[in-house]
N, C-alpha and C positions, 0 to 999 in steps of 0.2 A: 421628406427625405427617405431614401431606400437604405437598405441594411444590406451586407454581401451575401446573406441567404437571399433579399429579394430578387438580386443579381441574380442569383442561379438558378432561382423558381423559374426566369425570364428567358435562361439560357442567354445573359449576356456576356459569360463564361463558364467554364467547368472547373471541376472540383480539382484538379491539379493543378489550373492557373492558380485556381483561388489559393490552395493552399504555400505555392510558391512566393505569391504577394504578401500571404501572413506573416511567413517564415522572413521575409526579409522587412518589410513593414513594421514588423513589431520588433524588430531589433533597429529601431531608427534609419532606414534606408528611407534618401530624398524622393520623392518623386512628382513628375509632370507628367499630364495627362493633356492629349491634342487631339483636335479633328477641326477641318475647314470650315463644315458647315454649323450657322448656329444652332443651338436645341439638340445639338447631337447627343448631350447625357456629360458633358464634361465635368463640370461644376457638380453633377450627383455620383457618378463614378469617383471623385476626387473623395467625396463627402463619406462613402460607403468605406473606399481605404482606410482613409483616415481613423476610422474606428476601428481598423484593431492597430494603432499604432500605441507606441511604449507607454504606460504607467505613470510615468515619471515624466513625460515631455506635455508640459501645459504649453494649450493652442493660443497662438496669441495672430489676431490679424495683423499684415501685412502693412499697416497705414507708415505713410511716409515717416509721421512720428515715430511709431515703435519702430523701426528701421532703423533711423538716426538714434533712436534710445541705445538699441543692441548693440552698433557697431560704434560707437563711444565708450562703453564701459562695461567691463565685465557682467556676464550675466549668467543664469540658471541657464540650462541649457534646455530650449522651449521648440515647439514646432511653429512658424512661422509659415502661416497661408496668405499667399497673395490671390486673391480671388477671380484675376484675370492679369496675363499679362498684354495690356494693351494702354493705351493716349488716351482713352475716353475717360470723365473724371467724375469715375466711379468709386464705391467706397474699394477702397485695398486691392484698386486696378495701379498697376506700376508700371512705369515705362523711363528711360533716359538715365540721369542718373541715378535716378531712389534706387529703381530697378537691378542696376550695380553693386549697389549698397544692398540691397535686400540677396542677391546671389551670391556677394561673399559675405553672406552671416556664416554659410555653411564650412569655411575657413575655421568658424569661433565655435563649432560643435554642435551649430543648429542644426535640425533638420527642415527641410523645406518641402511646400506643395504646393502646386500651382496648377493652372492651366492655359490654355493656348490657343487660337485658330492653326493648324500646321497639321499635318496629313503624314509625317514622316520627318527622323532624327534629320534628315539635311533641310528640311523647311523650320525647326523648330533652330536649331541654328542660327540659319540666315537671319532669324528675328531678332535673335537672343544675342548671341554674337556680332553680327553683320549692323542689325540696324540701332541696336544699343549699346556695341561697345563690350560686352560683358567678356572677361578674359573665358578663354577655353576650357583653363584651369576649373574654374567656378560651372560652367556650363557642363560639366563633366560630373560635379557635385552630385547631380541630379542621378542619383545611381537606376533610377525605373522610369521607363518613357513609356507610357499606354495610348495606346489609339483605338480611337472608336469609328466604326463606321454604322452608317444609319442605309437598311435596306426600305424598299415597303413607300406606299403613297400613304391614305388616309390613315391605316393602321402599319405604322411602319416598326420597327424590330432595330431595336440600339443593342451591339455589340463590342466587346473587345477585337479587334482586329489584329492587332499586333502588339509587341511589347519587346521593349530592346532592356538590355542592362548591361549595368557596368560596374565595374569596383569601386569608383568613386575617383578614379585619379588618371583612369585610360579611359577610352571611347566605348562605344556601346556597341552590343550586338543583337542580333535578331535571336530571340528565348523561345518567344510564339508565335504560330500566327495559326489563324481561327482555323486554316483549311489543313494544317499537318499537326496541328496540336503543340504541347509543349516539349521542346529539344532534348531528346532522350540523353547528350553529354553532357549537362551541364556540371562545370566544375566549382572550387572553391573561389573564384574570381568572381563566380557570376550568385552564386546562392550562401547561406552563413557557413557553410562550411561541418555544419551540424546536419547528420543524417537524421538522427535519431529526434533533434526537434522537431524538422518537417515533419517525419511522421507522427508526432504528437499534432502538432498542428494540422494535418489532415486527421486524426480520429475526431479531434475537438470542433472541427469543418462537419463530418459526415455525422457526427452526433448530434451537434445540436440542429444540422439539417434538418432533423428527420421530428422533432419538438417544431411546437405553436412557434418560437421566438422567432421574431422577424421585425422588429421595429428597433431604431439604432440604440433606443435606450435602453431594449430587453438584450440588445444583441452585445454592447459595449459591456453589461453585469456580467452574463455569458464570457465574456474578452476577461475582462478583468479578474474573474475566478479563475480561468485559465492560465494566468500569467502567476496570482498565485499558488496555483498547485503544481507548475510547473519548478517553481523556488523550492519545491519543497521535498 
């Protein structure tokens, strides 16, 4: 598993995306991460986010049980990963109804991550929407949509490609994309609204860059200090 410094070693984004995804990541923002082809870095891009997500939200997988668990009765408010959404029956793969049931947790104050085969917010739809039902409402939930694209044959280069966002209750827009960088308006619809966190959260990005730490559990300590000296 990579860390989001290994991201950036790689050039799979830069230090503005990164620090935009912190900023909104770590204040519990859903997100889905997509790309058609397989092996594109989905499942470890998701895994890298994930780690600077909130303090307080234990990861619990996605299994059809804990679905039915959440959406029955009150619960801690946890981050919920479903590890693909697709029919194949794999672990904390969802499709059909679970799949429904697992997108409106976010209704009950969970947060979600997931991934995808989908190349773009209107293929990630048609899947989500279209071929399982999921209301709009819910599919909306999902306030950060990442895509990856893979250049390169033998030694090929996985990247973020683009990144849409949304408030959590309208549609989504284009924030980035790898050949103009990140959208110099971004308003309080699309980032927390806090200037002065991001920029904590880019010195706490460019500092611990520049240190050894790069493995998710050196990287998550790192996260975790951060979150408390930011309380404080």
């Amino acid at each position: 598993m990579l860390s989001i410094f290994d991201l950036l070693d790689a050039g799979s984004l830069d230090l503005d995306l990164a620090t935009y995804l912190m900023a909104r990541i770590s204040r519990g923002a859903s997100l889905m991460v997509g790309a058609s082809p397989g092996g594109a870095g989905k499942t470890t891009v998701m895994a890298a986010l994930l780690n600077l997500g909130p303090a307080d939200r234990p990861l619990v997988a996605a299994t059809p049980e804990a679905v039915h668990a959440a959406a029955r009765s009150p619960s801690r408010p946890g981050c919920y990963i479903c590890h693909e959404i697709g029919s194949g029956d794999y672990f904390a793969y969802l499709w059909g109804e679970t799949l429904r049931g697992y997108c409106g947790l976010g209704r009950r104050g969970h947060m979600l991550a997931t991934n995808l085969h989908a190349d773009d917010p209107a293929e990630a739809r048609d899947q989500v929407c279209g071929d399982n039902a999921v209301p709009i409402e819910d599919f909306n939930r999902f306030e950060l949509m990442v895509f990856l694209r893979v250049d390169g044959g033998w030694h090929p280069r996985r990247r973020i490609e683009r990144v849409y966002a949304g408030d959590g209750s309208n549609g989504h827009r284009l924030i980035f994309d790898a050949a103009a960088g990140l959208t110099p308006d971004l308003n309080s619809s699309d980032c927390t609204g806090d200037v002065a966190y991001a920029q904590r959260c880019r010195r706490f990005l460019e500092h611990t860059l520049a240190t050894p730490t790069r493995t998710i559990e050196q990287t998550r300590r790192a996260v975790l200090e951060f979150f408390q000296s930011s309380q404080t």
